[in-house]
N, C-alpha and C positions, 0 to 999 in steps of 0.2 A: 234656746235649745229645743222646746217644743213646738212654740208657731214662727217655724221658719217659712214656710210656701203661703204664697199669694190665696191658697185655697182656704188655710187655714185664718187668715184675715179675713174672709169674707164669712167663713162661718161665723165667727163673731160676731159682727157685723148686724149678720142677719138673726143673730141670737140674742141680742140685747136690744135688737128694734121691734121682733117678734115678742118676746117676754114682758116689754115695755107696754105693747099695747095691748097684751093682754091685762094688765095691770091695769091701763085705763079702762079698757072693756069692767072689769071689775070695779073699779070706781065710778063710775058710768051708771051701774048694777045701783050700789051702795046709794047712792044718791038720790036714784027716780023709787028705786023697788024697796031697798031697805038693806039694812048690813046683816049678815049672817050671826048664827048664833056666838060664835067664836068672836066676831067682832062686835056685838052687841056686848057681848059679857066684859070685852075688853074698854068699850065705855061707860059699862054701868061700873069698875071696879078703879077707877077713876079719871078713864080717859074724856070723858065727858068734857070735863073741867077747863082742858083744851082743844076739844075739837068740838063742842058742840058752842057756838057762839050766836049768841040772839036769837036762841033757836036754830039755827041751822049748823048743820053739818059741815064740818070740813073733811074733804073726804083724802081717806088714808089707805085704801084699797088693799093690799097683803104687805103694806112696808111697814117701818116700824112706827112711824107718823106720819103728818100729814105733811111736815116739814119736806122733812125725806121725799117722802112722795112727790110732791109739788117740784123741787129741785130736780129729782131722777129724772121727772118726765120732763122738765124744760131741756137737759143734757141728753139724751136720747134724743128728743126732738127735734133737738139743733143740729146733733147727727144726720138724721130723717132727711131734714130739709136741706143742708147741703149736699147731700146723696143725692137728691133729688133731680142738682141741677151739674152733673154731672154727666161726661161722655159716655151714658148708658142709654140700651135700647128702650123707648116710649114708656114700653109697659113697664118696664123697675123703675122709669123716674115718675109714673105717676102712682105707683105702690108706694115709693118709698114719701112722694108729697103727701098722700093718704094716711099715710101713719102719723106724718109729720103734723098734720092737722088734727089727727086723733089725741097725740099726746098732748099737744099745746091746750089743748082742751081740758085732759087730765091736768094741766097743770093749775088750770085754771079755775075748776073745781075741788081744788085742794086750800085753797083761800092762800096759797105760801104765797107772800107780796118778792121776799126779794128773789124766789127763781126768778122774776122778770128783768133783772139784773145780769144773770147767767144770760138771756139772752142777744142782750145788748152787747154785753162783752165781747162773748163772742161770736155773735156775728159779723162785729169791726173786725177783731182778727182775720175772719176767714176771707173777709173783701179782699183785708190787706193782704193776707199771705195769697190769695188768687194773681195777686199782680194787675188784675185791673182796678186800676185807679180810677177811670170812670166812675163804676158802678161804686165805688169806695163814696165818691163825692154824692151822688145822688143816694145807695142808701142812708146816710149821713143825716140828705135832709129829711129822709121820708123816716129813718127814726126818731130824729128831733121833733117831726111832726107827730108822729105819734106820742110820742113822750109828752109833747104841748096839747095835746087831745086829752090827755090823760090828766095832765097838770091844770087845765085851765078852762075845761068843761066841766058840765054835769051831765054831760049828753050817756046815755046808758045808766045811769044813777039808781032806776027801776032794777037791774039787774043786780044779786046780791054780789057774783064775782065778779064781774066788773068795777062797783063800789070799793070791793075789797084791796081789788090789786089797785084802784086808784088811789088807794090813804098810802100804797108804797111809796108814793111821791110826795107827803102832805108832810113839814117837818113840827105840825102838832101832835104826830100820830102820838096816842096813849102812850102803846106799846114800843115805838120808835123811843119816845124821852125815855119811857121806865130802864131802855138800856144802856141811854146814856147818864142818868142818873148811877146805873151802877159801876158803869166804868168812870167814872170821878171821883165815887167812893173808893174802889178799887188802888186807881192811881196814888191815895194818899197812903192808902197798905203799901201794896206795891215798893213802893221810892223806897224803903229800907232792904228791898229783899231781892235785890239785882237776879239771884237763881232760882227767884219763886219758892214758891211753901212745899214744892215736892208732889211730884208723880202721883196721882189719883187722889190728893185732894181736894178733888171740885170736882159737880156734877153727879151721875148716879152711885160713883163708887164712894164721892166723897161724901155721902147719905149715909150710905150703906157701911163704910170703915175708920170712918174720919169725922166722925158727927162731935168730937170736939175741937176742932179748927173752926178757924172763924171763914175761912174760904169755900166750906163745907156747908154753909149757909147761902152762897150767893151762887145765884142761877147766871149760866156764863152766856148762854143765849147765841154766842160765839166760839165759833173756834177756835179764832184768833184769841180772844178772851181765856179761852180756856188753855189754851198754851200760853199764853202770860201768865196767865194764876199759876200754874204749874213749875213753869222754867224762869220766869220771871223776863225782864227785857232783855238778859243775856239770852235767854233760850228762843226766846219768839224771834231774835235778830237772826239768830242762825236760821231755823226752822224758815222762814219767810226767804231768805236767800236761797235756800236749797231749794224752794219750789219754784222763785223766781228761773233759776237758773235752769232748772228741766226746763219750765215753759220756753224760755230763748234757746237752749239748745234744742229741743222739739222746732220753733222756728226756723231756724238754720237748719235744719234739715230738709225738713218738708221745702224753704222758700229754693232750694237746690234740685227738685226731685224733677226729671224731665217726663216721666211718663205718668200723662194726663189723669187715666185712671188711678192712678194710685195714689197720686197727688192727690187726688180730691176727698181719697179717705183719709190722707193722713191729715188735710187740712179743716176736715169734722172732726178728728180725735183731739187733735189739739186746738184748734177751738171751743170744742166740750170743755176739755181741760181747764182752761185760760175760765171759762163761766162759770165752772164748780167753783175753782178758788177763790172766784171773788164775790160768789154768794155764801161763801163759808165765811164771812164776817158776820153774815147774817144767821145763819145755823149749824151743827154741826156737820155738816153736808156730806166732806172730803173725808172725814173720820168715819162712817155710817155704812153698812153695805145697801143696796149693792153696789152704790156709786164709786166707793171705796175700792171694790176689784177690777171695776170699769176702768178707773182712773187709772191704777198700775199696771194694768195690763194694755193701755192705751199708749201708756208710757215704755211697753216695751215694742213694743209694734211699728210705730215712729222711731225709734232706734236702731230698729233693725230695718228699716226701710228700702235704706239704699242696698243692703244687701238683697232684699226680696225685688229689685229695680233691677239688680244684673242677672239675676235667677234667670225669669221669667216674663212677659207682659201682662199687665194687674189689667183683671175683669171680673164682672159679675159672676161669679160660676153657677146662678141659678138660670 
């Protein structure tokens, strides 16, 4: 009812890529110069614990973590760069690569291993929903290559985030087992309680209201996890179906849309989409703002699409 015109899709647009890297710009800050007071107070009072590792920083720049952080700027990012390579004039597709390379940066100064997951994801999507199958096959290889760069070298090893985001791949990682040690524990709770232990007991509310459950103890690390603890496998089957089914119907829409420019936004929104969801196995991602408003508002945009296709013809309006 309110972002009905092609205008108002662009403002957004350019207001979650603008915000974004200002965000990096601030992590960028945090990292070379040093965090501000607000954010220093906020790791002396125990953020530390988690974001300052080996000594170094992970950087969390105004979001609420570095999780957060890492993930948003991978899902902007991917935004960024398929913007990029869309039917717009020189100067917005090399503003929006610009950014596109700033965030990926942010992301990567954030030490988060699985936004690099959100990338891959969807990326395939967005070949795929392009329709060229060419480029589908070759980037394909050149992310396998990548991914075997990453997997099978030590080449950059000097560098801290690079090291970082390379143990994403490494299935000794500490912190990789520590979660699947918990989901095994979990499973054996679990298997009695098909509707889960109930609504905010896990995680910060389960700290804070729920500190006599024994689920109120275990750190969910996951989304997914954390809608299992909650709902148990009835609730997570549902929940998981309803987000599949946005994503495939966002697909069918966009893979229908004739008009070039608009198609290309709507196939960064849902390609965002498709990367958040399946790095929210890894952190709380999809639950978290501001990816969280991103998300649902991406999801109305792509639904209203084809109506904003008969309006008017989709352009940059900057």
């Amino acid at each position: 009812m309110i972002l009905n015109k092609n205008k108002h899709l662009d403002t957004f647009l350019v207001l979650i890529i603008g915000l974004s890297a200002l965000a990096a710009l601030n992590g960028i800050k945090q990292l070379y110069i040093g965090p501000s007071r607000g954010e220093q107070q906020f790791l002396d009072s125990g953020g530390s614990i988690t974001h300052i590792l080996w000594g170094r920083l992970r950087v969390f720049s105004f979001y609420s973590d570095a999780g957060q952080f890492g993930a948003s700027q991978a899902h902007i990012g991917l935004i960024a760069l398929i913007l990029a390579l869309g039917p717009f004039k020189l100067w917005k597709r090399i503003a929006f690569l610009a950014c596109a390379a700033l965030l990926l940066y942010g992301m990567l100064i954030s030490g988060t291993r699985g936004a690099l997951f959100a990338l891959v994801v969807g990326g395939f999507l967005a070949i795929f929903l392009s329709k060229k199958f060419k480029v589908l096959f070759w980037g394909g290889i050149l992310a396998i290559g990548f991914l075997g760069f990453l997997k099978f070298t030590h080449i950059g090893d000097g560098n801290y985030q690079i090291y970082r985001l390379r143990s994403a791949l490494n299935p000794k990682d500490p912190s990789l087992n520590v979660r699947f040690n918990t989901q095994r524990n979990l499973r054996v709770y679990m298997s009695t309680r098909p509707f889960g232990g109930g609504l905010g007991v896990i995680g910060a509310f389960g700290t804070q209201y729920n500190q006599d459950k024994y689920l109120s103890t275990v750190q969910p690390d996951s989304y997914f996890v954390k809608i299992w603890a909650m709902y148990g496998i009835v609730g997570l089957t549902l929940w998981l179906g309803i987000m599949l089914f946005i994503l495939g119907r966002c697909c069918g829409i966009v893979w229908k849309i004739e008009d070039e420019a608009l198609k290309i936004k709507m196939i960064a929104l849902t390609a965002g989409y498709a990367g958040v969801l399946f790095c929210s196995y890894g952190n709380e991602v999809i639950n978290t703002m501001p990816t969280s408003i991103v998300v649902y508002l991406s999801w109305v945009l792509v639904f209203s699409s084809p109506e904003l296709q008969n309006k008017e013809k989709s352009n940059l309006f900057l």
